[in-house]
N, C-alpha and C positions, 0 to 999 in steps of 0.2 A: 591451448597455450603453446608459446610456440621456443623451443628450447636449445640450446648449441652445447654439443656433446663433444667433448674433448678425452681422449684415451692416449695414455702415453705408459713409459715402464717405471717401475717402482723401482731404483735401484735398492732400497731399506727391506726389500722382500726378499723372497727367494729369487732366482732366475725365471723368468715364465709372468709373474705377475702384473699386473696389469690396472694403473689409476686412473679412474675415470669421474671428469668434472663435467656436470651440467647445469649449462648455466640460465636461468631463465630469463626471455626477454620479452614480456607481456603479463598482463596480469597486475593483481593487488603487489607481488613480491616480483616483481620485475628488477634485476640488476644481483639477486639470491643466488647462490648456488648450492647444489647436494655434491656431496664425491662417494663413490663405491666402489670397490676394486673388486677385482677377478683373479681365480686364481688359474693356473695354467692349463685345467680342466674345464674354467667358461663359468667356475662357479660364483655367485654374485653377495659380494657382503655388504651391509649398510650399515655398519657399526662397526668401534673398536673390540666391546666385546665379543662380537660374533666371529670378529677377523682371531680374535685372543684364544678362544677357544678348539676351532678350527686349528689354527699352527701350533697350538699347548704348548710346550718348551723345548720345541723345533728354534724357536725366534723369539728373545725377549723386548716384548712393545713395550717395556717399564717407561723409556722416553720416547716411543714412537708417537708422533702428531699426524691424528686422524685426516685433518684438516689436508695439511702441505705434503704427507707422504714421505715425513723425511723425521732419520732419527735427531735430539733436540736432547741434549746429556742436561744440556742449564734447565729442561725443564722440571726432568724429575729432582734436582738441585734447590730448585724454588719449591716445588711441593711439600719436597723433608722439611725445609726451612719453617713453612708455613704452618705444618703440623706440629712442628715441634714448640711453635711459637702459639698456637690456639692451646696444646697441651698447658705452659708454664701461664697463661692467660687465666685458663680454668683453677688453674690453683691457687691462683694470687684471687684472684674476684670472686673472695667470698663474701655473704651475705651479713652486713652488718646487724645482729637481732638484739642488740642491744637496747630496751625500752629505758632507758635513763635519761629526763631530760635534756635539754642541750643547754649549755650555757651563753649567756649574752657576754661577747666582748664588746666594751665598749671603751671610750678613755679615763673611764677611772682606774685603779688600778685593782678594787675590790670586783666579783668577777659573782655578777648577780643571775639569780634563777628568772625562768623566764616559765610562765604561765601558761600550758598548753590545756588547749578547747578544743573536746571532740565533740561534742554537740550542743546545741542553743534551741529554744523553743520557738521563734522567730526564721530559722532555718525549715527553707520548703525548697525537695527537690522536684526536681519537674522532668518527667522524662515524656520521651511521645514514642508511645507506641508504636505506629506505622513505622520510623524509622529505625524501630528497633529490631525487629522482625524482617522488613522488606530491606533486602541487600541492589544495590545498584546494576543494572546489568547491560553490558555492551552489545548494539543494534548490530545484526548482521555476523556473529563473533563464528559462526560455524563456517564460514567461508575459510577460516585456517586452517578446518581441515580437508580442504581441497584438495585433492591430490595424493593426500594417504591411503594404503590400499590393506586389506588384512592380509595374513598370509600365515601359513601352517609351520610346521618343525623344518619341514622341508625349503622353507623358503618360496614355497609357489603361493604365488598371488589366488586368494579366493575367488570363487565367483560370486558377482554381486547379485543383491536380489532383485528380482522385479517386482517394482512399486505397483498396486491397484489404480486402474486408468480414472477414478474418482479425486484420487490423489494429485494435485494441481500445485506447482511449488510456485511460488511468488518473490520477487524483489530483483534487486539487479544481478545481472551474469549467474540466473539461479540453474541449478541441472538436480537430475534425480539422486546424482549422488551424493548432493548437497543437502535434499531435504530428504534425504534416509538419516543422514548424521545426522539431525535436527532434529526428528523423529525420534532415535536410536535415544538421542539427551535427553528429550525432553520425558520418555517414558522411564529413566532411570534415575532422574535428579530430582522428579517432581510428582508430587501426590496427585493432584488435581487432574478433572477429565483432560485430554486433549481432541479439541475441535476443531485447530487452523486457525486461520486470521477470520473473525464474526464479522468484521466493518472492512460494507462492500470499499469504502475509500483507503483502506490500505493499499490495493491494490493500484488504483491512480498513486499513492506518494507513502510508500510504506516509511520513508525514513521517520515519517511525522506521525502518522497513526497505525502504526504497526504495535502488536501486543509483545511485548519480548518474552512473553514468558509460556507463548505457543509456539509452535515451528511454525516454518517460512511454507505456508501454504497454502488454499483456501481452504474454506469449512470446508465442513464434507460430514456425512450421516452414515453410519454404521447399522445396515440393515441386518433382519432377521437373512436372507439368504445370503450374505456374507460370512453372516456367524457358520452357518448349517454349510458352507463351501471350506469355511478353516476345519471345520472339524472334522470334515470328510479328507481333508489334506493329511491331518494331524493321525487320523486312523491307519489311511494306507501307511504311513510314514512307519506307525509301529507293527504294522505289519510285517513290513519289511525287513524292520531291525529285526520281529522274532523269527523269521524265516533262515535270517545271516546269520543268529546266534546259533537254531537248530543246525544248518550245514555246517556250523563250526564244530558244532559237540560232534557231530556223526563224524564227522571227519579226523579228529583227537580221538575216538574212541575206534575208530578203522586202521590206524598210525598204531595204540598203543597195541591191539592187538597183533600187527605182524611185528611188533617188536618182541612181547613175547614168544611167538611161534621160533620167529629168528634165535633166542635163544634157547627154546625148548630141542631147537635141532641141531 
C-alpha cells in the first residue's frame, strides 16, 4: 500500500512534539488518513487516550481534537450542551404504562370507547426459521482489518505468526495476514468445524460461490502429524515457561537472602 507521511509541530503540545498525518493513496481506503504524534523522546501515540494518559495533568486535552491537533474550546462547549440535553431527555421520556384504553375522538361530542382485540382464532403467525437464526453477512469484510497490527503495553508492534504452508488464502488482494484474521474470527465467533472454501469454483469467482461463513482460503485437512507437531510445540513452550519461573523463584530467593544478611550485619 503505498502511503504519504506528513510530520509537522504541534503547537497544542508541549514544545518538542510532533503530528504526524499519513495519508493513504491505494487500496480499498485510498483518499483515508491516520494521524499519531510523537513526543520529544520519538515516542509514538495513536490515540487520545493514550496521548491523555501519557501527559496526565501536565496538559488538559478536555478540548483538544485528535484529528486537527489543535485545541477547539466550542467543542467541549457542544459536548456539555449535548449531555446536558440527553440528561433532561432521559427524564422527560418516561414510559407510558398505562393499560387504560384509548378513547375514539370523533365529531360527536360524546367521546366513545373503542374495542381493543389481543387475539382472534383465525389469526396465524408465520415466522421462517432460516431467517431467524441466519444473520446476513458481508463478502470479503476481513479486508478492514488490513493493516492493523497488535501490539503490547509498550507499544511495540507484535510478531505475527506463521501461517502452515497447507494454509492457501484465496480472493482478491488476499495476504497471510488477512487470512490469520479470518482464521483468528472465524474460530471465535463460530461453533462449526473450519475447513476453508470446499468448492473448487470459489476460487475462479469467489464473489459468487464463496462460503461467508469460512475463512478466505482453501480446504485443507488437519493430519494426525500436524496434531503430534502442535503438541510437541505446546510442550517445549511449557517447558520453557517452567524453566523461567524456576530461575525466577532462585533468583527472589538469592535477593532475599543477602537482604537479610545485609541487615544481620
Amino acid at each position: 500500500m503505498i502511503m504519504e507521511r506528513k510530520r509537522t509541530d504541534c503547537p497544542a503540545l508541549p514544545p518538542g512534539w510532533k503530528k504526524e498525518e499519513v495519508i493513504r493513496k491505494s487500496g480499498l481506503s485510498a483518499g483515508k488518513s491516520d494521524v499519531y504524534y510523537y513526543s520529544p523522546t520519538g515516542k509514538k501515540f495513536r490515540s487520545k487516550p493514550q496521548l491523555s494518559r501519557y501527559l496526565g495533568n501536565s496538559v488538559d486535552l478536555g478540548c483538544f481534537d485528535f484529528r486537527t491537533g489543535k485545541m477547539m474550546p466550542g467543542k467541549m462547549q457542544k459536548n456539555k450542551q449535548r449531555l446536558r440535553s440527553d440528561n433532561l431527555n432521559m427524564t422527560k421520556g418516561k414510559l407510558d404504562l398505562n393499560t387504560a384504553l384509548p378513547i375514539r375522538q370523533t365529531a360527536s361530542i360524546f367521546k366513545q370507547p373503542v374495542t381493543k382485540v389481543v387475539n382472534h382464532p383465525n389469526n396465524k403467525v408465520k415466522t421462517d426459521l432460516q431467517k431467524a437464526t441466519e444473520q446476513p453477512r458481508q463478502l470479503f469484510w476481513e479486508k478492514r482489518l488490513k493493516g492493523l497490527r497488535s501490539s503490547d503495553v509498550t507499544e511495540e508492534v507484535l510478531r505475527t505468526m506463521e501461517l502452515p504452508k497447507g494454509l492457501q488464502s484465496i480472493g482478491p488482494d488476499s495476504s497471510d495476514e488477512t487470512l490469520l484474521s479470518a482464521i483468528a474470527s472465524a474460530l471465535h465467533m463460530s461453533s462449526a468445524p473450519i475447513t476453508g472454501q470446499t468448492s473448487t469454483a470459489a476460487e475462479k469467482n469467489p464473489a459468487i460461490w464463496l462460503n461467508s461463513s469460512q475463512p478466505l482460503c482453501k480446504a485443507f485437512t488437519v493430519t494426525d502429524e500436524d496434531i503430534r507437531e502442535q503438541e510437541l510445540k505446546v510442550h517445549q513452550a511449557r517447558r520453557s515457561l517452567e524453566d523461567a519461573l524456576i530461575a525466577d523463584g532462585v533468583a527472589r530467593a538469592a535477593e532475599s537472602t543477602r537482604d537479610m544478611k545485609g541487615r544481620a550485619a
